[in-house]
mmJSON file of the N, C-alpha and C atoms, coordinates in Angstrom:
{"data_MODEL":{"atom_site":{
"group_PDB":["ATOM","ATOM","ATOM","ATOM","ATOM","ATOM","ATOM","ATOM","ATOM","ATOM","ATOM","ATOM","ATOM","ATOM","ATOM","ATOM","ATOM","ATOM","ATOM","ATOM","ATOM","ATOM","ATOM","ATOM","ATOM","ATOM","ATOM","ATOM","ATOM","ATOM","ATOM","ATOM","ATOM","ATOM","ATOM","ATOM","ATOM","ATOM","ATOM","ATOM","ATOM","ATOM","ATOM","ATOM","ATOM","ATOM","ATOM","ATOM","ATOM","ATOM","ATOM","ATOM","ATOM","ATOM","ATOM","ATOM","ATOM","ATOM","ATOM","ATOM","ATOM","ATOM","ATOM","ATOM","ATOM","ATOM","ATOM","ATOM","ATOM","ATOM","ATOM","ATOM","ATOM","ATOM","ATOM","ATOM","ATOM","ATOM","ATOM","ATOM","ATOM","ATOM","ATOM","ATOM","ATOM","ATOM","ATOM","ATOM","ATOM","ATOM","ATOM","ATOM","ATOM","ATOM","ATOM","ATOM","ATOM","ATOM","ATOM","ATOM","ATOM","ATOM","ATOM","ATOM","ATOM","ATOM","ATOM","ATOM","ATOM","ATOM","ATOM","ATOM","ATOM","ATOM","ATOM","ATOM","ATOM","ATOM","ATOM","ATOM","ATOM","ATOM","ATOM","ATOM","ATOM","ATOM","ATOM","ATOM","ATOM","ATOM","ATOM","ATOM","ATOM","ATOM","ATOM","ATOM","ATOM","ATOM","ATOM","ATOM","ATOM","ATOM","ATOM","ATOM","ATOM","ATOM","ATOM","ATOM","ATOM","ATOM","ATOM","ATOM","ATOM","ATOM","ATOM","ATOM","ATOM","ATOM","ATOM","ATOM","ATOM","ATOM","ATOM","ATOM","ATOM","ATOM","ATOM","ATOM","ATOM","ATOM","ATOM","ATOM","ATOM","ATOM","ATOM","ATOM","ATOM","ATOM","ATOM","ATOM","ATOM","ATOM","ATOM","ATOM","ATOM","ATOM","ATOM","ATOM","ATOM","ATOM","ATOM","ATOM","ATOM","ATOM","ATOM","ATOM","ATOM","ATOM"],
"id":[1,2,3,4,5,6,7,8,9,10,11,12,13,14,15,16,17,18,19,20,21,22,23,24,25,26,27,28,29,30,31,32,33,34,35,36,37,38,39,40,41,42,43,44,45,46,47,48,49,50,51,52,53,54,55,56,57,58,59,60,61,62,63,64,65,66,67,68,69,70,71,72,73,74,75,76,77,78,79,80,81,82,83,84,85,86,87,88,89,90,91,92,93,94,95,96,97,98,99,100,101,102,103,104,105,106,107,108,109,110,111,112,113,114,115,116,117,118,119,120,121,122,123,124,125,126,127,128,129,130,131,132,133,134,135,136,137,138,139,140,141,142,143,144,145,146,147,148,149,150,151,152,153,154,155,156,157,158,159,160,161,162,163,164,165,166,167,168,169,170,171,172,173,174,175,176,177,178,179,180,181,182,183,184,185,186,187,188,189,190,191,192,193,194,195,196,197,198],
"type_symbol":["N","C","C","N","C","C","N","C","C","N","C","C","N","C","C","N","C","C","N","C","C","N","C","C","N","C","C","N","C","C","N","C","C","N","C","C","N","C","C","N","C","C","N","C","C","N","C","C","N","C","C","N","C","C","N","C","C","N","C","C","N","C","C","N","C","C","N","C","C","N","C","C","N","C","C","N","C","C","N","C","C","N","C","C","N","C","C","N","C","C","N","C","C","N","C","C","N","C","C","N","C","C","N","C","C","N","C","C","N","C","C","N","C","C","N","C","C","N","C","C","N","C","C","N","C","C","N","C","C","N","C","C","N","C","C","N","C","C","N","C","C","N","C","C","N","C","C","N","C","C","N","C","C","N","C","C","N","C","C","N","C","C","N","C","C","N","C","C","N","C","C","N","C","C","N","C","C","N","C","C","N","C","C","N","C","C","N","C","C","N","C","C","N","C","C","N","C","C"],
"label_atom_id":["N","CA","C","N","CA","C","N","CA","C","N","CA","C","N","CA","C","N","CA","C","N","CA","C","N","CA","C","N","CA","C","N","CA","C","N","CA","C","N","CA","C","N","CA","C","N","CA","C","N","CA","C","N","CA","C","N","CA","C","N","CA","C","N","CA","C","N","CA","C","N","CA","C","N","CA","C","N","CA","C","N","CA","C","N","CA","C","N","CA","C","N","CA","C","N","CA","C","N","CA","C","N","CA","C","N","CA","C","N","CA","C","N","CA","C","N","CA","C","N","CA","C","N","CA","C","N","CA","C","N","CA","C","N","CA","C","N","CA","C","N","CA","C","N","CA","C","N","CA","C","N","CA","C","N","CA","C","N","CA","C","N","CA","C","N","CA","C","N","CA","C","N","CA","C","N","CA","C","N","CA","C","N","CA","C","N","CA","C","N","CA","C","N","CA","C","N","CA","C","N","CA","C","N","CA","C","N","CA","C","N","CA","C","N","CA","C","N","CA","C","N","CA","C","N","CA","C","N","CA","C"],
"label_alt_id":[null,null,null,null,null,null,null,null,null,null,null,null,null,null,null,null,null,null,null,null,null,null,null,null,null,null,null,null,null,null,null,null,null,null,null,null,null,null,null,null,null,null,null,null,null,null,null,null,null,null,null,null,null,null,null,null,null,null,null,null,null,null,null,null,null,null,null,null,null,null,null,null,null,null,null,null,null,null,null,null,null,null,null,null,null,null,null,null,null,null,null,null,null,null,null,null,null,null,null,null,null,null,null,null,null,null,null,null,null,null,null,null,null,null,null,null,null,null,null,null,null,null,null,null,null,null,null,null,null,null,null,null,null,null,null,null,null,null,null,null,null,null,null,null,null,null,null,null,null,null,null,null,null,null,null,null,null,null,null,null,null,null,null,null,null,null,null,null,null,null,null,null,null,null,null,null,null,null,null,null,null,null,null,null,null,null,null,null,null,null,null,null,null,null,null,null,null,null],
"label_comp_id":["UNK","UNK","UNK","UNK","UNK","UNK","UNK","UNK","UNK","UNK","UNK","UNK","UNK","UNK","UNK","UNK","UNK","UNK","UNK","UNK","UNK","UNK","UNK","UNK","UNK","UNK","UNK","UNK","UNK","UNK","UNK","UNK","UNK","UNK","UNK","UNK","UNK","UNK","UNK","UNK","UNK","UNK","UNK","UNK","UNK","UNK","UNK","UNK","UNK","UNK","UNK","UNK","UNK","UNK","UNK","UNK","UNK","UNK","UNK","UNK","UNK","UNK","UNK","UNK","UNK","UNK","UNK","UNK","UNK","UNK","UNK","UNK","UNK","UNK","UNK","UNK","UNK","UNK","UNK","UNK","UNK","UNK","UNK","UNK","UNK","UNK","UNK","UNK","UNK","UNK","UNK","UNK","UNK","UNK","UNK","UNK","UNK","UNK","UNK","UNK","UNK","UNK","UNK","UNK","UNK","UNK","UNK","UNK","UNK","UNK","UNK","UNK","UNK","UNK","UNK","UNK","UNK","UNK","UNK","UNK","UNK","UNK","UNK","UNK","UNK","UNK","UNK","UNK","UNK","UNK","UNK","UNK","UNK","UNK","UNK","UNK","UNK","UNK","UNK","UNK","UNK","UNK","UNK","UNK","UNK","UNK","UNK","UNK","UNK","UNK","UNK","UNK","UNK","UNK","UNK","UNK","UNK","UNK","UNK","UNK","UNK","UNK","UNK","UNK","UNK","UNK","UNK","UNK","UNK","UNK","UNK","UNK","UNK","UNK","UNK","UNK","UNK","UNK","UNK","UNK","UNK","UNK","UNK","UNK","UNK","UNK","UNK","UNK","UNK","UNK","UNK","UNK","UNK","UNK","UNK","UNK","UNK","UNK"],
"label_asym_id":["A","A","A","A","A","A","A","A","A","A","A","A","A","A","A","A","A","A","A","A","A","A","A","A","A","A","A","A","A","A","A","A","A","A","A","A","A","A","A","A","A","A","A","A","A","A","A","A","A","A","A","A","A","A","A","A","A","A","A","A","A","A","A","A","A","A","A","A","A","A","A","A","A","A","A","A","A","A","A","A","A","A","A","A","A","A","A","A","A","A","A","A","A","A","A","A","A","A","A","A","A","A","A","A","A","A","A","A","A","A","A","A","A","A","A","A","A","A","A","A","A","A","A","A","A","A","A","A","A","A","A","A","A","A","A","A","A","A","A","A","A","A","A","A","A","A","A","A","A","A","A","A","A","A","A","A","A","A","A","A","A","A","A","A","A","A","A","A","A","A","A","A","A","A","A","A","A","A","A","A","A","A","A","A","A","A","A","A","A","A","A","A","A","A","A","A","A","A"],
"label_entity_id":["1","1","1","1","1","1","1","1","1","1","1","1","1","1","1","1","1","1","1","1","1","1","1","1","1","1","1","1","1","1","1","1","1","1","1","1","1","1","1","1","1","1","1","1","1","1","1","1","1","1","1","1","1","1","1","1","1","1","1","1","1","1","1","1","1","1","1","1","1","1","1","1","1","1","1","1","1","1","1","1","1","1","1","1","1","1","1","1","1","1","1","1","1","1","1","1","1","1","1","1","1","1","1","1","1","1","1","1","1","1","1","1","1","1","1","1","1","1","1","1","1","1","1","1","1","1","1","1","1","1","1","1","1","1","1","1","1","1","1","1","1","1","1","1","1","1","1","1","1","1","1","1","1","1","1","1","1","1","1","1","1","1","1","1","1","1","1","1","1","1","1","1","1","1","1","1","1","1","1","1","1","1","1","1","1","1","1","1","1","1","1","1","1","1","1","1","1","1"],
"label_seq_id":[1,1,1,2,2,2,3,3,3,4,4,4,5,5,5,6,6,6,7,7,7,8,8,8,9,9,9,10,10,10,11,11,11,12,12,12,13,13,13,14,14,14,15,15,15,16,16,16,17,17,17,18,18,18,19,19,19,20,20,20,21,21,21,22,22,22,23,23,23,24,24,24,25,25,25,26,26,26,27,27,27,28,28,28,29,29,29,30,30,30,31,31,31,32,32,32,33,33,33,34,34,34,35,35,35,36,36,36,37,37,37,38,38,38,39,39,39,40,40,40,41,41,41,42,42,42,43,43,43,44,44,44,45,45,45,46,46,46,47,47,47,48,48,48,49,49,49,50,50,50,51,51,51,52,52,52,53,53,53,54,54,54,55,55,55,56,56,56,57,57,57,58,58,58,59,59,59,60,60,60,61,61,61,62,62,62,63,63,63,64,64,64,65,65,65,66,66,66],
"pdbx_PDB_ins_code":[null,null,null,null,null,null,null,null,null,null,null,null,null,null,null,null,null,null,null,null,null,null,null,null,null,null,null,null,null,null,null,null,null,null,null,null,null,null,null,null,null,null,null,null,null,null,null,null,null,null,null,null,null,null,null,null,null,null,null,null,null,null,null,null,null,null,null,null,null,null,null,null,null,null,null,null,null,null,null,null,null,null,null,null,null,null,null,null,null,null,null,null,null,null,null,null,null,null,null,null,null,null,null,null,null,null,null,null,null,null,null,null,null,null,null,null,null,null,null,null,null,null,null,null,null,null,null,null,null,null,null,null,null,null,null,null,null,null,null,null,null,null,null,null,null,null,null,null,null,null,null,null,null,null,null,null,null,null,null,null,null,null,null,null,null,null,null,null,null,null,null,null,null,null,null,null,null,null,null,null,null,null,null,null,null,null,null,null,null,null,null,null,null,null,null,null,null,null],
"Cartn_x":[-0.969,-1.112,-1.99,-1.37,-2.398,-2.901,-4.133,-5.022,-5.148,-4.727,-5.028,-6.674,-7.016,-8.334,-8.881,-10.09,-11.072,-11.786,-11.522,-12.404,-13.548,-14.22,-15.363,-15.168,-15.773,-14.915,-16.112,-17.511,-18.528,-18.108,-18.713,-18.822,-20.312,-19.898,-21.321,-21.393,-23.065,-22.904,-22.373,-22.231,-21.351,-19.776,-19.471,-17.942,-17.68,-18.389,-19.074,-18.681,-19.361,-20.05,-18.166,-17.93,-16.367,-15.475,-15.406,-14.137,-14.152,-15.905,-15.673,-15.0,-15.233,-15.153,-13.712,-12.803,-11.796,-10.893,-11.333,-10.609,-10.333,-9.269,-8.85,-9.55,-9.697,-10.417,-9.611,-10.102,-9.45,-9.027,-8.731,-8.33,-8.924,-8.484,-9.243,-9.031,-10.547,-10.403,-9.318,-8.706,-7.128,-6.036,-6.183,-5.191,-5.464,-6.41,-7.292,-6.627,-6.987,-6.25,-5.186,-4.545,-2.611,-2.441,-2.634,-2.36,-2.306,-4.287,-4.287,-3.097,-3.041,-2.326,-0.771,-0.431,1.059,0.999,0.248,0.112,0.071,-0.988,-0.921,0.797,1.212,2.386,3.558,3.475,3.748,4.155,2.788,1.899,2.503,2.57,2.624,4.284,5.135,6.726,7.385,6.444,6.948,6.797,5.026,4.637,5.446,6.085,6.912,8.168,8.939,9.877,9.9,9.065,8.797,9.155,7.915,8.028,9.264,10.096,11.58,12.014,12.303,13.084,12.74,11.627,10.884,10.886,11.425,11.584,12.639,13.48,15.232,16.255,17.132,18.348,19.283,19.952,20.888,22.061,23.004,24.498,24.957,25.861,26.426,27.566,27.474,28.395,29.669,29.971,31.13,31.753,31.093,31.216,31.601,30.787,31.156,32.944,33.141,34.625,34.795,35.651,35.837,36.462],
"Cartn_y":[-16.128,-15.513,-16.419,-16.584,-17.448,-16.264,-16.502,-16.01,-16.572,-16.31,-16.847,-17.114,-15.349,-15.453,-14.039,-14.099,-13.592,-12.481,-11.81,-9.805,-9.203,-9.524,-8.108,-6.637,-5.8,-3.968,-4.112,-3.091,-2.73,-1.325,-1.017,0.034,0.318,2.082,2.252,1.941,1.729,1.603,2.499,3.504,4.594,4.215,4.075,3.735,2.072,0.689,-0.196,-0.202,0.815,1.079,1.659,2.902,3.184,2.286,1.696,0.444,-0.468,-0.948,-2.044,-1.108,-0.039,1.114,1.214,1.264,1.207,0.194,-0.967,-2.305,-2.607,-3.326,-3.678,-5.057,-5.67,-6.532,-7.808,-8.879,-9.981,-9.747,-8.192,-7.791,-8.219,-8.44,-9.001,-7.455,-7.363,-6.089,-6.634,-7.718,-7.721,-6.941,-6.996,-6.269,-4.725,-4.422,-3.319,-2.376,-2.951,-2.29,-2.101,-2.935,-3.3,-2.53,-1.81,-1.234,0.202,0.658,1.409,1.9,1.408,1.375,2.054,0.987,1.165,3.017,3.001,4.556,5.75,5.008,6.253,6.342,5.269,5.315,6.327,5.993,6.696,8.558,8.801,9.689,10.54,9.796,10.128,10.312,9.247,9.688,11.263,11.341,12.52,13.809,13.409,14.602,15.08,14.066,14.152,14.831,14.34,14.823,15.961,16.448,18.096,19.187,18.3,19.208,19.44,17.944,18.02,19.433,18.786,20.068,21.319,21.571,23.467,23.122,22.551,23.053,22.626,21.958,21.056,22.12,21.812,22.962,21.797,22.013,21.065,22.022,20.945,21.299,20.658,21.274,20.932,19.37,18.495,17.688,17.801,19.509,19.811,20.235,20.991,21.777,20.224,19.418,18.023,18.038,17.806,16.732,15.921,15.196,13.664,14.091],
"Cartn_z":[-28.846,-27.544,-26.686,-25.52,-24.594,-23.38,-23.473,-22.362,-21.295,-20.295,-18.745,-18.279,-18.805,-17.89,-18.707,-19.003,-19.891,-18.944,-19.113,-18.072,-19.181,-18.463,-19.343,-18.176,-19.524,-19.382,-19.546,-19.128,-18.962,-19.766,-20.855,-21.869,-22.281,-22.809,-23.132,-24.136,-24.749,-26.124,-27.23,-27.041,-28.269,-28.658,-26.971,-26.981,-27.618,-26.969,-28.0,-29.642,-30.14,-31.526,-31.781,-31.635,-31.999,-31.462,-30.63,-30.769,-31.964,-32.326,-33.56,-34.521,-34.673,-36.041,-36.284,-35.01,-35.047,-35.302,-35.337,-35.129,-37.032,-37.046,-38.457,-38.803,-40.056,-40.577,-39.839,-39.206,-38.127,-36.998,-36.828,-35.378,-33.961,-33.086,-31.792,-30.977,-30.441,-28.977,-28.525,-27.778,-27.266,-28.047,-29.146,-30.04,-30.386,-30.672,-30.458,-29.377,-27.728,-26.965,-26.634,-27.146,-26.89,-27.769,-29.015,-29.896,-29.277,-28.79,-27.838,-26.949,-25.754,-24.834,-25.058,-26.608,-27.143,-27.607,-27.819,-28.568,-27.255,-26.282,-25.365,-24.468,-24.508,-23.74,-24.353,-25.46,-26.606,-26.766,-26.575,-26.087,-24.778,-23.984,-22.834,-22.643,-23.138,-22.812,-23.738,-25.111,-25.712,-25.016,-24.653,-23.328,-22.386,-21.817,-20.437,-21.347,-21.98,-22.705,-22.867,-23.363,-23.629,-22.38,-21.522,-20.014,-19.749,-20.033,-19.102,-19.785,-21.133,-21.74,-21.568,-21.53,-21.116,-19.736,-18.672,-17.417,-16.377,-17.426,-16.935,-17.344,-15.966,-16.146,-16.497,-17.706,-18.475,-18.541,-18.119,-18.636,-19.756,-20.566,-21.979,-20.876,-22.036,-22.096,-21.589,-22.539,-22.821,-21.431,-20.512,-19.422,-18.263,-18.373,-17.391,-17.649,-16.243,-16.215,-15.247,-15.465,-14.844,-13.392],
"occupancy":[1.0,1.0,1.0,1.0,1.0,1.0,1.0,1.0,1.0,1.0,1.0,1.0,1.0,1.0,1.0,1.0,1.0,1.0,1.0,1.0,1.0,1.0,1.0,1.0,1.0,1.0,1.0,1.0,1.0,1.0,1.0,1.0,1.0,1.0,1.0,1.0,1.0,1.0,1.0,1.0,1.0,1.0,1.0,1.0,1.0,1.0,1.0,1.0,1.0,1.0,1.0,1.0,1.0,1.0,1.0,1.0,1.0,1.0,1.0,1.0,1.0,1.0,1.0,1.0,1.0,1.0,1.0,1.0,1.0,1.0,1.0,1.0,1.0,1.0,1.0,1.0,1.0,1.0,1.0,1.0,1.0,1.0,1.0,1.0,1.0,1.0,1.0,1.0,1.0,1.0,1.0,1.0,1.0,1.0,1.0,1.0,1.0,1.0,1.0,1.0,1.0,1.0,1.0,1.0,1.0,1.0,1.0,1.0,1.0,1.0,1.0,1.0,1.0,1.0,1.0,1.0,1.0,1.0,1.0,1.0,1.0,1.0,1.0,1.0,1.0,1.0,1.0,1.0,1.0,1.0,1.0,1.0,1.0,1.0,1.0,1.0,1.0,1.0,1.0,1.0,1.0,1.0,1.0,1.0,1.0,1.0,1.0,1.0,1.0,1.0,1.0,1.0,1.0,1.0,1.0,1.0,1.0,1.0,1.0,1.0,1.0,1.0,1.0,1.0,1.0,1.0,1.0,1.0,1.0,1.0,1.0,1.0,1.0,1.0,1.0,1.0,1.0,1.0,1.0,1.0,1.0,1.0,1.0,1.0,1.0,1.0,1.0,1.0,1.0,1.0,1.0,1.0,1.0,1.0,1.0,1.0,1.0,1.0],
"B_iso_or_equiv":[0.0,0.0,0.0,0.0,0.0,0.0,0.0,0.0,0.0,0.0,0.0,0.0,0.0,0.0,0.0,0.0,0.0,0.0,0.0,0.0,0.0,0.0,0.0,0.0,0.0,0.0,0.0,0.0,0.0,0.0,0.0,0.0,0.0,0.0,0.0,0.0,0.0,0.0,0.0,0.0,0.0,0.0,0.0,0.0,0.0,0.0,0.0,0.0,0.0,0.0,0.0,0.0,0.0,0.0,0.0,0.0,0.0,0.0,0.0,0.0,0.0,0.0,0.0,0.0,0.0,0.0,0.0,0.0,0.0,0.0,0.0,0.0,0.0,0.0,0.0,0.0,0.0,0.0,0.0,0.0,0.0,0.0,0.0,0.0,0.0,0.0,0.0,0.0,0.0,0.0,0.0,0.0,0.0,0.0,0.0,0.0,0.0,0.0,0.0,0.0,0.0,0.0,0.0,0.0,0.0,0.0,0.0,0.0,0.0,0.0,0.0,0.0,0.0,0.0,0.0,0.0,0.0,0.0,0.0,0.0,0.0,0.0,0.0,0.0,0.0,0.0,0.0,0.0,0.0,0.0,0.0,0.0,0.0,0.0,0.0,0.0,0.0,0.0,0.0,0.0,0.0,0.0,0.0,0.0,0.0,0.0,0.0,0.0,0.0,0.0,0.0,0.0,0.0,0.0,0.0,0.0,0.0,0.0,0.0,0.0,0.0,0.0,0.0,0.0,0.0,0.0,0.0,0.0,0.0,0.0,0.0,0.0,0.0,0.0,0.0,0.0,0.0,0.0,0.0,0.0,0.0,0.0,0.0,0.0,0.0,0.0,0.0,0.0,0.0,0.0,0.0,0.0,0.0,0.0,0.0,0.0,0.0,0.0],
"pdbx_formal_charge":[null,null,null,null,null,null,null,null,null,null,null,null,null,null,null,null,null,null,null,null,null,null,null,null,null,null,null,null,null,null,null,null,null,null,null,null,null,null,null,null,null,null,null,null,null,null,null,null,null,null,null,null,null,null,null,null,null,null,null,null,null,null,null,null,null,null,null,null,null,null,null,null,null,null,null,null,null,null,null,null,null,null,null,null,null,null,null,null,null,null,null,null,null,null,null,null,null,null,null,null,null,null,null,null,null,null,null,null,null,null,null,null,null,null,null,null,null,null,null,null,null,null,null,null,null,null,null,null,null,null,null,null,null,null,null,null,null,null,null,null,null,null,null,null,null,null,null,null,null,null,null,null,null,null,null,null,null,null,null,null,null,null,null,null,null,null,null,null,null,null,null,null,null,null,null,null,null,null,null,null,null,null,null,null,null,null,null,null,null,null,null,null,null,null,null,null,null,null],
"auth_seq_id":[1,1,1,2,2,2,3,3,3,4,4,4,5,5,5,6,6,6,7,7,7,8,8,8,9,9,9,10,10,10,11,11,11,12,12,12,13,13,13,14,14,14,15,15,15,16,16,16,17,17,17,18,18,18,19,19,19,20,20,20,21,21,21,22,22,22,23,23,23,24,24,24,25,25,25,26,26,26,27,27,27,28,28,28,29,29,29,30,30,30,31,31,31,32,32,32,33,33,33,34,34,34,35,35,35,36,36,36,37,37,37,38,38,38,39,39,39,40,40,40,41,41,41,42,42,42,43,43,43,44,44,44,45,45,45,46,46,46,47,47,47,48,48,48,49,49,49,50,50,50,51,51,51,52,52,52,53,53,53,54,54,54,55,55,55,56,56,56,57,57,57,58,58,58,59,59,59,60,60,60,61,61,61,62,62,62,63,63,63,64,64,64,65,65,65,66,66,66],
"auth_comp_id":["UNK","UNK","UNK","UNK","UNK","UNK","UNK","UNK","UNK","UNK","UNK","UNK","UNK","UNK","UNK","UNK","UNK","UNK","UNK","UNK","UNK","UNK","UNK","UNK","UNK","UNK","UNK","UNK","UNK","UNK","UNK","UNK","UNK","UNK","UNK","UNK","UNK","UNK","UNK","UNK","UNK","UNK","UNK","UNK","UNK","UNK","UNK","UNK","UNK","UNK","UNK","UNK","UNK","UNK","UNK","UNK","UNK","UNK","UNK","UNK","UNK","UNK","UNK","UNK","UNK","UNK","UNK","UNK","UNK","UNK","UNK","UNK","UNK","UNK","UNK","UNK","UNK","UNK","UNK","UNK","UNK","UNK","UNK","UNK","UNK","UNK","UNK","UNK","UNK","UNK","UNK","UNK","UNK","UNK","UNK","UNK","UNK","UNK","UNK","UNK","UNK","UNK","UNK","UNK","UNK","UNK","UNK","UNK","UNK","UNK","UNK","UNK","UNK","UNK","UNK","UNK","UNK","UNK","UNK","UNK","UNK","UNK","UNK","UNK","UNK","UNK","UNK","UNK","UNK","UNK","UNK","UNK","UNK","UNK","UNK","UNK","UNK","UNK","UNK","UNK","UNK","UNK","UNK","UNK","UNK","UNK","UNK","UNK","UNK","UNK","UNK","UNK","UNK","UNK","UNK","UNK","UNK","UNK","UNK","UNK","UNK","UNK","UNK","UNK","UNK","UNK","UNK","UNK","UNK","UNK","UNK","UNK","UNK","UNK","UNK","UNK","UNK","UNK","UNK","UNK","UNK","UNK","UNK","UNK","UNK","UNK","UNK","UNK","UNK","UNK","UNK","UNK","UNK","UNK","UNK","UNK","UNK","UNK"],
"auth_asym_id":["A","A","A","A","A","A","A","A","A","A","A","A","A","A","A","A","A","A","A","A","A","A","A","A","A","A","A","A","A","A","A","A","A","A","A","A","A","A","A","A","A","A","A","A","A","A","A","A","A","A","A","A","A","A","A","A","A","A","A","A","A","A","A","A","A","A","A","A","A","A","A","A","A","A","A","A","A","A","A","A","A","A","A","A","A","A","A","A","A","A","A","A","A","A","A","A","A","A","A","A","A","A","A","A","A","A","A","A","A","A","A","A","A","A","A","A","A","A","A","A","A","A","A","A","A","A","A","A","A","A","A","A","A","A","A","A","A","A","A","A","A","A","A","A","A","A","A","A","A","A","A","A","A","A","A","A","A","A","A","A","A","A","A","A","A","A","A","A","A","A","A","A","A","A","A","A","A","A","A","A","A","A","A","A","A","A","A","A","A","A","A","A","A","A","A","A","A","A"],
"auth_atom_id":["N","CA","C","N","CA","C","N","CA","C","N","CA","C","N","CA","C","N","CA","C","N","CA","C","N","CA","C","N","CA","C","N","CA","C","N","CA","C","N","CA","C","N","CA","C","N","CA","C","N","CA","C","N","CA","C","N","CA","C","N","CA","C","N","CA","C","N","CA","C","N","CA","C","N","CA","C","N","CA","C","N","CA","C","N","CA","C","N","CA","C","N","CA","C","N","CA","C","N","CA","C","N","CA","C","N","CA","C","N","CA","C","N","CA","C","N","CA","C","N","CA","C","N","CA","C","N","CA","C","N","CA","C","N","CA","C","N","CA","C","N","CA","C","N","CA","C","N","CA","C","N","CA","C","N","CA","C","N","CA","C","N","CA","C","N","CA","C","N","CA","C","N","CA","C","N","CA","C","N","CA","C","N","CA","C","N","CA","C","N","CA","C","N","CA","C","N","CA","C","N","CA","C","N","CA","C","N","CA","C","N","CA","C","N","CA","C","N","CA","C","N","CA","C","N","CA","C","N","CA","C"],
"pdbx_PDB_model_num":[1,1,1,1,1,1,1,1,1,1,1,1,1,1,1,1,1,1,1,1,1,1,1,1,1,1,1,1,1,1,1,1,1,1,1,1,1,1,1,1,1,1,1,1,1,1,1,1,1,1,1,1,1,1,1,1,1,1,1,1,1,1,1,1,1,1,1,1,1,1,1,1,1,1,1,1,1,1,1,1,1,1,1,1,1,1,1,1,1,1,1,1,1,1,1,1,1,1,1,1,1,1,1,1,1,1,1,1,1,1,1,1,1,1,1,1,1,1,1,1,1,1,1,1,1,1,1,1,1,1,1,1,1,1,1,1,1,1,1,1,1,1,1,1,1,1,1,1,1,1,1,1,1,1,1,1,1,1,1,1,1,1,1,1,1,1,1,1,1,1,1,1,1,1,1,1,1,1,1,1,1,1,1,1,1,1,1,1,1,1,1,1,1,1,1,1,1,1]
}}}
């Protein structure tokens, strides 16, 4: 992976302390959060999914015609 350009995230120290806790043995915080990120997205499309279905008016397949 090439890095363009290097950002510091201003964290508290607790949050700090549970990111190392979380990270796997060689893991980089870049990977750490991409992992992150991958999960909340994750997260977030099943969420939406749900809503649709408990609040989308769906027609059967079957009922469509050409």
């Amino acid at each position: 992976m090439i890095m363009s350009a290097v950002k510091r995230i201003p964290v508290a120290e607790s949050v700090w302390k549970e990111l190392s806790e979380m990270r796997s043995a060689g893991q980089t915080y870049t990977e750490l959060l991409e992992e992150m990120m991958e999960a909340r997205k994750k997260e977030r499309l099943v969420t939406d999914m749900k809503r649709i279905e408990e609040e989308g008016n769906f027609v059967s397949l079957s009922e469509i015609k050409d």
